[in-house]
LUMMARKOL-859782 format. One record per residue (C-alpha): residue in one letter; x, y, z. Coordinates in steps of 0.001 Angstrom, whole numbers, plus 500000, padded with zeros to 6 digits. Example, Ala and Ser with C-alpha at 12.3 -4.5 7.8 and 13.67 -1.06 7.14 Angstrom:
! LUMMARKOL-859782
A512300495500507800
S513670498940507140
This chain:
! LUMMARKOL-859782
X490101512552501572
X489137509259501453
X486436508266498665
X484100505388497484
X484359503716494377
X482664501304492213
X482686497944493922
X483247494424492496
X481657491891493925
X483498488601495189
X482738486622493104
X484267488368489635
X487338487921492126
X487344484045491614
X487786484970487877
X491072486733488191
X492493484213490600
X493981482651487431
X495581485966486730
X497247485872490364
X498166482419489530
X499954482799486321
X501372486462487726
X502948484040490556
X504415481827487851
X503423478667489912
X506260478979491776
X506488479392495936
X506187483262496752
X509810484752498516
X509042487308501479
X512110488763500920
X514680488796498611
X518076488283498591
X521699488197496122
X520334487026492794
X521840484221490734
X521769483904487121
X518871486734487250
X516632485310489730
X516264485699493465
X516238483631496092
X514438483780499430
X515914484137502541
X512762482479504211
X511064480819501709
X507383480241502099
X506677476549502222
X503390476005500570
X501190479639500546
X497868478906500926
X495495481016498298
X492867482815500415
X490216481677498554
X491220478083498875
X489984478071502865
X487676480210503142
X484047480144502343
X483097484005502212
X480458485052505084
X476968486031503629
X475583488154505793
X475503491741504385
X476098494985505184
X473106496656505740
X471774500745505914
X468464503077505081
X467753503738501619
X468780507384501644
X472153509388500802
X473489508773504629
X477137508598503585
X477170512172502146
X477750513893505351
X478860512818509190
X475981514810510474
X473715512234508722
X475495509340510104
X475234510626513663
X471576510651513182
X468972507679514545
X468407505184512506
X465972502451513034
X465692498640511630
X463542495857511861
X463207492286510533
X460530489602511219
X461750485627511224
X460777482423512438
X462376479583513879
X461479475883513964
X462506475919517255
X464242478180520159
X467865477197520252
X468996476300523843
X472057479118523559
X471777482338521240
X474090485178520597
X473111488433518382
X476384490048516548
X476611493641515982
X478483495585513609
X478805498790512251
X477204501835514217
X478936503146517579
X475478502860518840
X472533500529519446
X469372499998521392
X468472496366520514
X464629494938521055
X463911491076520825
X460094490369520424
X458812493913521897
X461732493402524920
X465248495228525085
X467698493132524630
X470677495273526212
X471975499009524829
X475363499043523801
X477889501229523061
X481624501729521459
X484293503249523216
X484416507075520907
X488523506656521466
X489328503155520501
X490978503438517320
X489768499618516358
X486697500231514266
X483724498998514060
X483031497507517259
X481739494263517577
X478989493816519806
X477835490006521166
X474444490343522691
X472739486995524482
X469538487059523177
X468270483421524505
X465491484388526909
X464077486628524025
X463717484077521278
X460556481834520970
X459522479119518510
X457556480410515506
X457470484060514295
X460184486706515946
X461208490471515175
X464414492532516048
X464255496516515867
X467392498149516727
X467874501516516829
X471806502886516012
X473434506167515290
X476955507176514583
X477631504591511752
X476801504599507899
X476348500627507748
X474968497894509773
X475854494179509713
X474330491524512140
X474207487699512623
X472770485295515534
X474689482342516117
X472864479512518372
X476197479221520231
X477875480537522791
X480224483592522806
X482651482742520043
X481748479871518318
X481075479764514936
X477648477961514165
X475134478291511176
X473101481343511631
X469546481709512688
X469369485080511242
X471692487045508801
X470987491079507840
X470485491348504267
X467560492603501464
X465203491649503566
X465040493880506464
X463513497295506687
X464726500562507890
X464072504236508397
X465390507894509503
X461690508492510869
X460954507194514396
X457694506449515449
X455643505528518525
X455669501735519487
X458555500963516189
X460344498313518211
X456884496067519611
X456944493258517636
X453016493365516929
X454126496755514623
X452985497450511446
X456161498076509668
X454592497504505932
X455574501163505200
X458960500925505874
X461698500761503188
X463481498047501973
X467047498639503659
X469844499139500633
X471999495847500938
X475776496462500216
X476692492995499832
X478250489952501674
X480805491996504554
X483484490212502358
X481883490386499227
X484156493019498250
X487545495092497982
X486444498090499110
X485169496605502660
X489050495470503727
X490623499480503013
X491535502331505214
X490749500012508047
X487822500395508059
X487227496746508821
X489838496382512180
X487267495419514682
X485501492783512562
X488136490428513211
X486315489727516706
X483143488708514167
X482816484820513867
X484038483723510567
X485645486768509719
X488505486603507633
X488419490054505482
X490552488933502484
X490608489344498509
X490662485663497190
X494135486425495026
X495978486967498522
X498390484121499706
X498978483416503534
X501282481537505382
X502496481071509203
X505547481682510658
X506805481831514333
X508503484839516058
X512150485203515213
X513126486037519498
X511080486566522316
X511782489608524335
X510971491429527805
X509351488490529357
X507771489447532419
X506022486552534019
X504764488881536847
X503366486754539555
X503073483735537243
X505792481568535464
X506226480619531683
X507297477019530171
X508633476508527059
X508957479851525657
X511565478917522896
X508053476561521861
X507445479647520184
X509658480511518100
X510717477066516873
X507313476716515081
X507273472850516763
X503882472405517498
X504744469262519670
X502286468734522226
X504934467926525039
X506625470614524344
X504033473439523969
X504085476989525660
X502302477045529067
X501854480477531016
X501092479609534861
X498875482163535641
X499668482747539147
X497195483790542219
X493826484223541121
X492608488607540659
X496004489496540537
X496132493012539993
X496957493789536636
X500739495170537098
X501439491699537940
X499482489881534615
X502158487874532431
X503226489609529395
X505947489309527013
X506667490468523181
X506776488728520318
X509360490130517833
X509220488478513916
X512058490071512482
X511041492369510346
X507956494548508841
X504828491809508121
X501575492430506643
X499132489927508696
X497649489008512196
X498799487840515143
X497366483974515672
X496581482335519040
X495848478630519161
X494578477425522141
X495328474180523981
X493470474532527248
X490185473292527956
X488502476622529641
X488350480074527777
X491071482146527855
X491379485856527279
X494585487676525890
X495230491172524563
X497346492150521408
X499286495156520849
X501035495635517420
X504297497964516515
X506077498422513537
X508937499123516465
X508949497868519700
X508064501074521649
X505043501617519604
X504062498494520885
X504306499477524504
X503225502838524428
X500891504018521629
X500492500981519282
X498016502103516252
X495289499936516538
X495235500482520414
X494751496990522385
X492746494366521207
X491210491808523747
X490905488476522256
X488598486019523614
X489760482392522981
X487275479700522655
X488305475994524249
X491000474731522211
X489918477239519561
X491919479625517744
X491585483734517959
X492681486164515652
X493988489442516060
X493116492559513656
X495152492376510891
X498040495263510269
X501367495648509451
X504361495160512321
X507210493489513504
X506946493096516855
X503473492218518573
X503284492299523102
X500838489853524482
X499145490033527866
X497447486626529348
X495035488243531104
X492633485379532478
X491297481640531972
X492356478279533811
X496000478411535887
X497917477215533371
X496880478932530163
X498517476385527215
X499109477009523936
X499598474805520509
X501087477879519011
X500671482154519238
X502383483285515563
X501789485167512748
X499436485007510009
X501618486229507505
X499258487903504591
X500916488700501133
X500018489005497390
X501816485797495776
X503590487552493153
X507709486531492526
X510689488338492403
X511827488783488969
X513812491758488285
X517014491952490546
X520025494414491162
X523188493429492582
X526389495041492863
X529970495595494708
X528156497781497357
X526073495645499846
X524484498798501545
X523022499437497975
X522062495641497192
X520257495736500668
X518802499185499939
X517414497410496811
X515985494599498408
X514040497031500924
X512561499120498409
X511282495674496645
X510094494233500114
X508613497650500931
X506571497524497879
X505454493704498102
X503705494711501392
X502095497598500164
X500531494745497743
X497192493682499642
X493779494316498500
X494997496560495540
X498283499021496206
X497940500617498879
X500069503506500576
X500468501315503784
X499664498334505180
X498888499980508712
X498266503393508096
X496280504340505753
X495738500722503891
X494372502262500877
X494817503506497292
X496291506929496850
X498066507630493399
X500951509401494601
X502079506355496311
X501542504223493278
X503446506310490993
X506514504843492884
X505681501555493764
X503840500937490669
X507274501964489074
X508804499012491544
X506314496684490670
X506084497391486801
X510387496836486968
X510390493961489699
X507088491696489880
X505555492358485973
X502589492452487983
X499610493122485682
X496302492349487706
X496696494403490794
X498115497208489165
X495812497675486518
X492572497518489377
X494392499854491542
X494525502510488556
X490988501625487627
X489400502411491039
X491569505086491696
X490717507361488296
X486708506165488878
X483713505912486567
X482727508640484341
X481535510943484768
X484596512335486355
X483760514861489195
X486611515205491075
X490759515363491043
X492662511589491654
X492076511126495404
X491278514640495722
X494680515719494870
X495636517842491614
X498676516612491504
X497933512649492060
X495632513228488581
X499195514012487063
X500624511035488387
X497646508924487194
X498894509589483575
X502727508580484158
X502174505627485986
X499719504571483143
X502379505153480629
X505391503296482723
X502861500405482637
X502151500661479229
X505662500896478502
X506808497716480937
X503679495572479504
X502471496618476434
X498917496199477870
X496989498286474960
X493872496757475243
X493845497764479099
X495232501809477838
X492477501643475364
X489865500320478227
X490972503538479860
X490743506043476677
X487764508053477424
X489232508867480956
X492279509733480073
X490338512633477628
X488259513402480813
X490295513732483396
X493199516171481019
X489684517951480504
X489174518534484077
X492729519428485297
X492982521941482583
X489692523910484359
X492472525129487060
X494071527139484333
X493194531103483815
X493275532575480038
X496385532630480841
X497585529577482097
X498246530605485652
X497261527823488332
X493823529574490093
X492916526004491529
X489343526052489984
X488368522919491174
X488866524096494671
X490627520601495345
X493473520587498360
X496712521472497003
X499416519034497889
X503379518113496825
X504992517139499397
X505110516831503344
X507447519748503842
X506533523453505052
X504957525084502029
X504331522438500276
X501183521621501242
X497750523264501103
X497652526412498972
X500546528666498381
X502365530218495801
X504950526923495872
X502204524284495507
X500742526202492346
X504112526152491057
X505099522781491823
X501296520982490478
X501515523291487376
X504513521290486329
X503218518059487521
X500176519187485251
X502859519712482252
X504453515962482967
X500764514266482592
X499951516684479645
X502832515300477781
X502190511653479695
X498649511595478132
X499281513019474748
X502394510124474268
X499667508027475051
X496559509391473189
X499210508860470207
X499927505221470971
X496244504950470928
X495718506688466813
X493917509473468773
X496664511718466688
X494168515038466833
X493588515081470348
X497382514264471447
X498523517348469325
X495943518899471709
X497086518584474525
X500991518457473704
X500004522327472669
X498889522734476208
X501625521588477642
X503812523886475854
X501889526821476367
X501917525722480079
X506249525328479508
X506117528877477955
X503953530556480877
X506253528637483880
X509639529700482049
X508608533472481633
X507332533716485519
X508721530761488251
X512376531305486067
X514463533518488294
X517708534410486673
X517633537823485531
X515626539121488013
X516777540271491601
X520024538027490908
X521622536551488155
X521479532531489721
X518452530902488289
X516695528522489733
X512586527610489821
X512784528671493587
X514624527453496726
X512768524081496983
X514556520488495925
X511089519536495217
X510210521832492740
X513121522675490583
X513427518234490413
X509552518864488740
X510759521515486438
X513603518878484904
X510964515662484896
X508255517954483039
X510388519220480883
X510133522761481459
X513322523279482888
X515595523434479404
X518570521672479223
X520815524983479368
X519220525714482466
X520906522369483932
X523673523786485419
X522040526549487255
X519204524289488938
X521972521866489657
X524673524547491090
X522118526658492977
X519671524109494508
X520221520833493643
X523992520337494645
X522489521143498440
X520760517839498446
X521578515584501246
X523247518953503356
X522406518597507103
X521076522372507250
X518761521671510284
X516183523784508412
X512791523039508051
X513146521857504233
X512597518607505210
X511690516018502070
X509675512839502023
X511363509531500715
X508627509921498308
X509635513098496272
X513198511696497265
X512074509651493946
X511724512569491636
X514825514413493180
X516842510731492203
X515564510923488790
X516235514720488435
X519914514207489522
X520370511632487118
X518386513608483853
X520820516382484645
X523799514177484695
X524726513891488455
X524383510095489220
X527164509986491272
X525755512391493620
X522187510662493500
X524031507395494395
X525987509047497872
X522297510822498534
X520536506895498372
X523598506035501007
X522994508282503065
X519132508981503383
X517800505572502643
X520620503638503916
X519796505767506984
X517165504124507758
X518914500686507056
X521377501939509667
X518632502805511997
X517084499231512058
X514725499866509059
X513372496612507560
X511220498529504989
X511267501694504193
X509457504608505894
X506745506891505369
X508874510258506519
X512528510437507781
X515403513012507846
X519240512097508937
X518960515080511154
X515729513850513047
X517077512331516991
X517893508765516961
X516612507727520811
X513309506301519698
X513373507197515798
X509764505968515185
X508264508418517567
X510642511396515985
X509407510683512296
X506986513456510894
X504589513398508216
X501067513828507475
X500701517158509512
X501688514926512765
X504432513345514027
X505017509894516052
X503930506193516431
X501100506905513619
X503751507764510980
X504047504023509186
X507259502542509001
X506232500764505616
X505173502972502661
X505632502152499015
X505742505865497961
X509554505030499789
X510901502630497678
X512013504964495013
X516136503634494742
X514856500418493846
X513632501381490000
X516139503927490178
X519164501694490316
X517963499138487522
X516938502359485341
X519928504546486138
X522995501767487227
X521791498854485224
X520539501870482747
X517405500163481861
X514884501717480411
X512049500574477821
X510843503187475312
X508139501341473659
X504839499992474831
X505834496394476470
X509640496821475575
X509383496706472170
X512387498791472029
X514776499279474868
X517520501968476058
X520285500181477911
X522606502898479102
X524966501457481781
X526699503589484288
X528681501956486875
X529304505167488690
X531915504548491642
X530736500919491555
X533072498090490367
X530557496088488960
X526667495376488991
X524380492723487184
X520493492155487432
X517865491459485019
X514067493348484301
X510918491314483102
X509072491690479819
X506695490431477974
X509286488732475805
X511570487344478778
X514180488279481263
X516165491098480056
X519643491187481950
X522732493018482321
X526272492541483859
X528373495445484540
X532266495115485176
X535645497390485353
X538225495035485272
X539554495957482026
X537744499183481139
X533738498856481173
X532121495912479495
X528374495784479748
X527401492153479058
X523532491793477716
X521095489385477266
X518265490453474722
X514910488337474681
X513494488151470765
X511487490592469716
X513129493521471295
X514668496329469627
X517679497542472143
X520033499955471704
X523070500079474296
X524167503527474677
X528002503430475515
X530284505978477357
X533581506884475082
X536049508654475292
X536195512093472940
X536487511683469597
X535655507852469440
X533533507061466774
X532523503104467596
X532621500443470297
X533191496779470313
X530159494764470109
X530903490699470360
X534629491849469481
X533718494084466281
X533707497346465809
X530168498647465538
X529609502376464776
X526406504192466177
X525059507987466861
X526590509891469104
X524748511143471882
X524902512997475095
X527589515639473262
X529604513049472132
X529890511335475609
X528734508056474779
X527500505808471334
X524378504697470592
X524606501449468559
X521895498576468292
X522437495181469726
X520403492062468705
X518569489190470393
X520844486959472558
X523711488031474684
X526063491130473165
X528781492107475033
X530065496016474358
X533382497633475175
X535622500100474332
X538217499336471900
């Protein structure tokens, strides 16, 4: 499902590094957060001094290279021979020569009319693309030289020779880029270097192979971190080191270790560096040294090994977000790292917590100036915050936040292992958690961009029906948070496209037929994905939600004739899901939308469900939330978000707040440092990583660090703290405080006009205490008792509308801190 999109090149990146710095407020970036004071968090680890990518690193120009011909359309194509060529000279032969090869799983490389060596990758590895060194010395003479390789199984080609030995970064001799030539044709004597190849095509050149965002997604780029030079990062991203938190099942084998606590004090002292004493020479590989590494908690980075010792040296790396994935299946298999004389080698970069490293060969005693992590992270700070009586819920906040902050990496991705790239469904939650937390602008907006595409528009969000839906709400919660318009009016002309081609799936009669034959999906549970009569049902409401999404903001926009349009839709869409998916009436008199959480949550977000309806949805299907039934009903933490904010439209907070203790504080329980992609109380608890299921599999793969999970951490500022803006960039505000079974919560929610905060107590009746930036309207809506007609506001009685049948006062509140009460 994965698709290209329009790239940007590098060096429009340097221009929004401004952005990044301004979003980051100058101010050193927290990993992760902790009890806030006075509205702002604090750190537990703070980073000391973040280093801006771009501030290091001088971006690598060779290019990524393939034939001018639609080769990425099908994998039949990219099995198929292809065949490049490139004349240079040289000045001179340099006395030590290495050709590096990227990109295909396959090549035949000729130096001057001689092979070189035929390489191949190993078809299981899950590291991708291999990286092959080839010593090309003997081949290379002074004056004029060609190389013609021949690769299949790839759809781009990248290559580089270094006059250096294995590992050492030099200035290239020769770089792939515009200048070479290829071709799907093969032809008698192609690889002699007396060949005519004047007919031959210009090769398309995709840029610099860190020239852009797209080239560091669905990692797609895991093996280049064995390429000289490679670093793979957008220049906005921040990075910092940090040493292991403990160091666990040390097993020195036939060898010894010194100074292990060298690393995790982060003391880079050279009499007191870590030393592995490699034992008899050939050992057999039961017996090689090997211990694990264990950081802590979830990290977005790569593992780095700095070398002390005067002789190469040769570890491998194997990453798990737990610690048995690291032993026995880790995701990125096992990468061998080959360490250069006091040089420094860098694992792939993923997401884990724990990393095991094997010292597999080099001089007897293998020493170290440091093996930690490169810790990788989108330098953004914490601004909103949620605190409250309950610690399991303040740390359930904190994870959701944290969860979403490492889903911030080259856009918003999903994961940062698995699948490190942009899918909308995801980003309708941690957008949500970004929009309420970070006031992140930049990322957000590019992630949305990308992910809708260029018009024309030929195909659903991510192939998905339903992420097109989400598209539209996420759009409008960022509108809403930001008051961006210029960005929602950037986006006008897709927004009118993209209604246009969801509303193809309708009939005449505004049944779901799925007319864009797109893959059907709602949620990870039996039924629920791929078609069936559930996941019409459930996407024709998510259709209804965007309809009115994109019509609220068509309107914002003056596009008045066209938002009547497609509010009209979504009524007739109502009208046509009320007279068939309704069920009371029929074989019983309970109604519901259907058995499934998921859906009948949908039918109260789109507003299908009416509000007399409440108490039937919420009596015969939504009151079972959180039941240990053992059944195969299973739901994701991600539509765990829309069953949260279902509970709470209907009125049953109370019940969504013992649901967030129990499912996400679950995972707390169970060792969770973020939250994960799939998990069920009911699931066994012996190894709970390899027990998780999601994704149509089950295991190690499933990532242990998914935005789409974060949902409790918007929920409890919107539904606790009871914020929630109304107009584009908070010009007006609801505040509508609900302590619940709590005794008393405070936190704060960035605008464009300031902090916004709010303090929540008991002790003599509720008071909600808040502080109003200027140029907000807010009105604090105010539980009462029956038949009150006002509240206190500051100590006078202020009078208001009634709303929610009389349960609680509207009234307005001005700029500066208000404090409201009951008389």
């Amino acid at each position: 499902m994965m698709r290209r999109f329009a790239w940007l090149s590098l060096s429009c990146w340097f221009v929004v590094l401004l952005l990044a710095a301004m979003t980051a407020g100058g101010q050193e970036a927290p990993v992760v957060p902790t009890r806030p004071a006075d509205g702002q968090l604090d750190p537990t680890r703070e980073i000391q001094h973040p280093v801006l990518f771009s501030s290091f690193h001088q971006p690598l120009p060779e290019q990524y290279i393939w034939t001018h011909d639609p080769a990425h359309q099908s994998d039949a194509q990219q099995e198929a021979p292809r065949y490049f060529r490139v004349n240079f000279h040289l000045d001179g032969a340099p006395p030590a020569a290495e050709l590096y090869l990227a990109g295909p799983g396959n090549a035949d490389v000729f130096v001057n009319g001689s092979e070189a060596e035929r390489v191949a990758a190993d078809p299981l590895s899950r590291i991708s693309p291999k990286v092959f060194v080839i010593d090309v010395t003997r081949l290379l003479r002074t004056g004029d030289n060609v190389i013609a390789i021949a690769v299949d199984h790839g759809d781009r080609l990248v290559a580089k020779i270094l006059p250096a030995p294995p590992g050492v970064l030099a200035p290239a001799i020769l770089i792939s880029g515009p200048e070479w030539k290829a071709t799907k044709d093969k032809t008698d004597g192609w690889m002699s270097a007396s060949f005519d190849d004047s007919d031959w095509p210009a090769v398309d050149a995709e840029g610099g192979i860190e020239s852009n965002i797209d080239f560091f997604q669905w990692n797609q780029d895991a093996g280049m971190y064995m390429w000289p030079g490679y670093q793979g990062e957008s220049p906005f991203l921040a990075h910092t080191f940090l040493p292991a938190e403990k160091v666990s099942d040390v097993y020195a084998g036939l060898g010894s270790f010194e100074n292990v606590d060298a690393l995790t004090s982060g003391n880079e002292d050279p009499a007191q560096e870590f030393i592995v004493h490699q034992g008899p020479a050939h050992a057999p590989n039961e017996y090689v040294p090997t211990l694990t590494l264990d950081f802590g908690r979830e990290i977005a980075g790569r593992v780095q090994v700095v070398s002390d010792s005067p002789a190469p040296l040769t570890v491998s790396i194997a990453y798990g977000e737990s610690i048995d994935e690291a032993h026995d299946e880790p995701y990125l298999g096992v990468d061998v790292l080959h360490v250069t004389p006091h040089g420094t080698g860098l694992g792939p970069k993923s997401s884990f917590r724990y990393a095991q490293i094997r010292f597999l060969s080099g001089t007897p005693e293998m020493k170290f100036r440091a093996i930690r992590v490169e810790d990788i992270f989108y330098p953004v700070q914490y601004q909103g915050s949620f605190e409250s009586s309950d610690k399991l819920l303040n740390e359930i906040w904190e994870t959701g936040a944290y969860t979403t902050h490492l889903c911030m990496q080259n856009d918003i991705w999903d994961a940062p292992k698995r699948d490190r790239g942009r899918w909308m469904g995801d980003t309708d939650i941690s957008g949500r958690v970004s929009d309420a937390v970070f006031a992140d602008r930049f990322l957000l907006k590019d992630t949305l961009t990308r992910l809708v595409g260029p018009l024309p528009l030929h195909d659903a969000v991510n192939g998905i029906p339903g992420y097109s839906s989400y598209w539209f709400t996420e759009l409008a919660d960022f509108y809403k948070h930001t008051g961006d318009k210029d960005y929602v009016a950037s986006m006008h002309d897709r927004i009118l496209a993209l209604l246009a081609f969801m509303d193809l799936d309708f009939d005449a009669e505004n049944h779901f037929i799925n007319h864009t034959h797109e893959w059907l999906y709602v949620d990870w549970s039996p039924g629920l994905n791929g078609i069936s009569p559930e996941t019409q049902k459930a996407t024709t409401l998510e259709y209804v939600r965007a309809y009115h999404a994109g019509a609220w903001l068509l309107r914002e926009l003056g596009d008045t004739e066209n938002a009547v349009h497609w509010e009209q839709r979504a009524d007739a869409l109502t009208q046509t899901s009320q007279k068939r998916d309704w069920t009371a009436g029929r074989s019983t008199d309970s109604g519901s939308f259907g058995p499934r959480w998921q859906t009948n949550a949908m039918a109260v977000l789109s507003g299908v469900a009416k509000p007399e309806q409440y108490g039937d949805i919420w009596q015969n299907v939504l009151s079972h939330v959180g039941e240990k039934t053992y059944q195969p009903s299973v739901i994701s933490p991600y539509y765990g978000a829309y069953v949260l904010d279902a509970m709470a439209e209907i009125g049953h907070r109370q019940a969504a707040l013992d649901w967030i203790r129990e499912y996400w504080g679950g995972m707390i329980h169970e060792g969770a440092t973020s939250f994960w992609e799939a998990y069920d109380p009911a699931w066994p608890k012996d190894d709970p990583h390899v027990d998780l299921q999601a994704d149509d599999t089950a295991g190690y793969r499933i990532s242990l660090a998914h935005g789409w999970s974060s949902g409790p951490t918007y929920w409890l500022m919107e539904q606790v703290l009871g914020i929630q803006p109304t107009g584009p960039g908070f010009a007006t505000v609801t505040i509508r405080p609900d302590l619940v079974d709590l005794d008393w919560a405070k936190g704060g929610e960035p605008t464009p006009h300031g902090l916004l905060r709010v303090n929540l107590t008991k002790e003599h009746g509720l008071t909600a205490t808040v502080d109003v930036p200027e140029g907000m309207t807010a009105t604090v809506e105010f539980p009462v008792k029956a038949g009150m007609q006002h509240v206190l506001v500051n100590g006078k009685a202020a009078r208001g509308r009634l709303v929610e049948g009389g349960k609680r006062i509207a009234v307005a509140v001005k700029a500066g801190r208000s404090e409201v009460r009951e008389e």
